[in-house]
N, C-alpha and C positions, 0 to 999 in steps of 0.2 A: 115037537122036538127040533124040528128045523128050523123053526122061526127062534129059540131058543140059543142054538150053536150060531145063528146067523147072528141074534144079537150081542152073544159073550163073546164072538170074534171083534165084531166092531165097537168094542168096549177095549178091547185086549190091543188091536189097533189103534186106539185113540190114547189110549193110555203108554205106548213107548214113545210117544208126541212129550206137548206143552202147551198154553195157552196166555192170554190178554184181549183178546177178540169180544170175545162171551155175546157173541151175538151170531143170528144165520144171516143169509141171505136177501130174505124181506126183511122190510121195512114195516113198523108201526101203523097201524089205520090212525085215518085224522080225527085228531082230537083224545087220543088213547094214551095211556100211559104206564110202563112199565120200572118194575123195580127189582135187585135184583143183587144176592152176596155170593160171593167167591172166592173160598178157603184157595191158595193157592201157594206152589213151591217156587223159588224161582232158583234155577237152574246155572249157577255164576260158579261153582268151582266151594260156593262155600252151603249152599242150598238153604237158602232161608225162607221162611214164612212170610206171608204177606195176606191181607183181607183187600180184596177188592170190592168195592159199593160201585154198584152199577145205576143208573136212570134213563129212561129216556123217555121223549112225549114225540106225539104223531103230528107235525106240524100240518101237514095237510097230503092228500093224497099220494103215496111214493116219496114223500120226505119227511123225513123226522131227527133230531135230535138227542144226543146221548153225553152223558155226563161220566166220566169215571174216577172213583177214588183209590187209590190204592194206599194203607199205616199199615203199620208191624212191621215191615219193611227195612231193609238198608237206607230207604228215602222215603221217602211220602210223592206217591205220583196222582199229580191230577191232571186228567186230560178233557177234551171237553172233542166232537165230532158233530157234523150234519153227513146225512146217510141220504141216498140218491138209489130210486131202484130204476133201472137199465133195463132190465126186463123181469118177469114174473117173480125166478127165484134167483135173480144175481141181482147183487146192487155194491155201490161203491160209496167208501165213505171217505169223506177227508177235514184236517180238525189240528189242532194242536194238543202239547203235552209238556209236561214239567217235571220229572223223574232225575233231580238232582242236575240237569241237565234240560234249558228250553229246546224244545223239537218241533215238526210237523208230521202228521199221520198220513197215512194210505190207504185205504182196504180193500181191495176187492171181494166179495164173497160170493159165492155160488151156495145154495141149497139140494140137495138130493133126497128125494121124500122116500123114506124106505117104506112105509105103511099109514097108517092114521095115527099122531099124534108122534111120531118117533121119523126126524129130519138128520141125513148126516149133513155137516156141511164144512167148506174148505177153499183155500184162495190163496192171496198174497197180500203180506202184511208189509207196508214198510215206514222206516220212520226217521228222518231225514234229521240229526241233532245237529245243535252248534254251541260247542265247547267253548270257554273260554282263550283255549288256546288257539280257536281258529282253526282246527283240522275238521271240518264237517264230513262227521260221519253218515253212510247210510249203512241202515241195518235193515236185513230183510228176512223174514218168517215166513214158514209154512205153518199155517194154522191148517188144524184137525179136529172137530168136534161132534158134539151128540146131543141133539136135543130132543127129551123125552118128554112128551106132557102127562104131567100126573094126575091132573084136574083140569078143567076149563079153563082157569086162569091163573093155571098152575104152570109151569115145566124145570124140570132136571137140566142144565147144561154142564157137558161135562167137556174139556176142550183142552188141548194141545198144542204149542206154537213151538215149533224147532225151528231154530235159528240157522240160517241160510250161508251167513256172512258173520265175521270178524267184526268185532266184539260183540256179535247178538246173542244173547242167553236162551236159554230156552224154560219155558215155561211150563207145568200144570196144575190143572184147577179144575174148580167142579163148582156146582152151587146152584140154588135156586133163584127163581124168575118168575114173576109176579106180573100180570098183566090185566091192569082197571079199564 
């Protein structure tokens, strides 16, 4: 019962969030490779749908690489990131992006292992755009998430990203993650 209330609290938490993250804190083992969809809201005043395609491969020990698609969308975003683990369960990712708008990424992430197979995890997201107009924005997130494995090379992530700063949207999503 208490593992129970503990988990539909930290559902119910993750859920007054947003997301674009869709990853923890580790990084891929070398040579691995993950794949991975993400129904998701995004959060702008008009709240529209968006499918996010996630990838990424373990380039070699504590680094690896991640692909992100985002259609259905206001815009079509694709970002691309190399991921850097710092220590066990933090790592820092940085990458570019193109969401109607060319940018660069940020990530910090940290991991929290509630029990076996079930990781919260959370950081700071930021993303540094340059408008046509020349006013470079940085936008900065609180990402929130949950990741549950449902099989070996299975997991649920379900993740949050509340916007920090002007004009950052806030995001949620959910989906699964596949790992060969």
């Amino acid at each position: 019962m208490k593992k129970t209330f503990i988990i539909v609290a930290l559902l119910m938490l993750v859920g007054v969030s947003s997301a674009q993250v869709f990853n923890t804190g580790q990084t891929l083992k070398a040579k691995t490779f993950s794949i991975g969809f993400e129904p998701a809201v995004l959060i702008n005043g008009s709240n529209e749908f968006m499918l996010f395609l996630h990838g990424g491969y373990g380039l070699k020990r504590g680094i690896d690489f991640g692909l992100n698609i985002g259609v259905l969308g206001p815009e079509n975003y694709f970002g691309a990131d190399v991921e850097f683990a710092i220590a066990k369960k933090i790592s820092l990712a940085v990458g570019a992006h193109d969401f109607g708008v060319f940018g660069l990424d940020g990530t910090l992430n940290f991991t929290i292992p509630i029990k076996s197979g079930i990781r919260l995890f959370s950081g700071l997201d930021l993303d540094v755009n340059f408008p046509e107009n020349n006013d470079t924005q940085f936008l900065l997130w609180l990402p929130v998430g949950l990741e549950v494995g449902l099989k070996k090379n299975m997991s649920f992530i379900f993740e949050a990203e509340i916007g920090l700063t002007d004009p950052a949207y806030n995001l949620i999503g959910g989906g699964l993650n596949f790992y060969f």
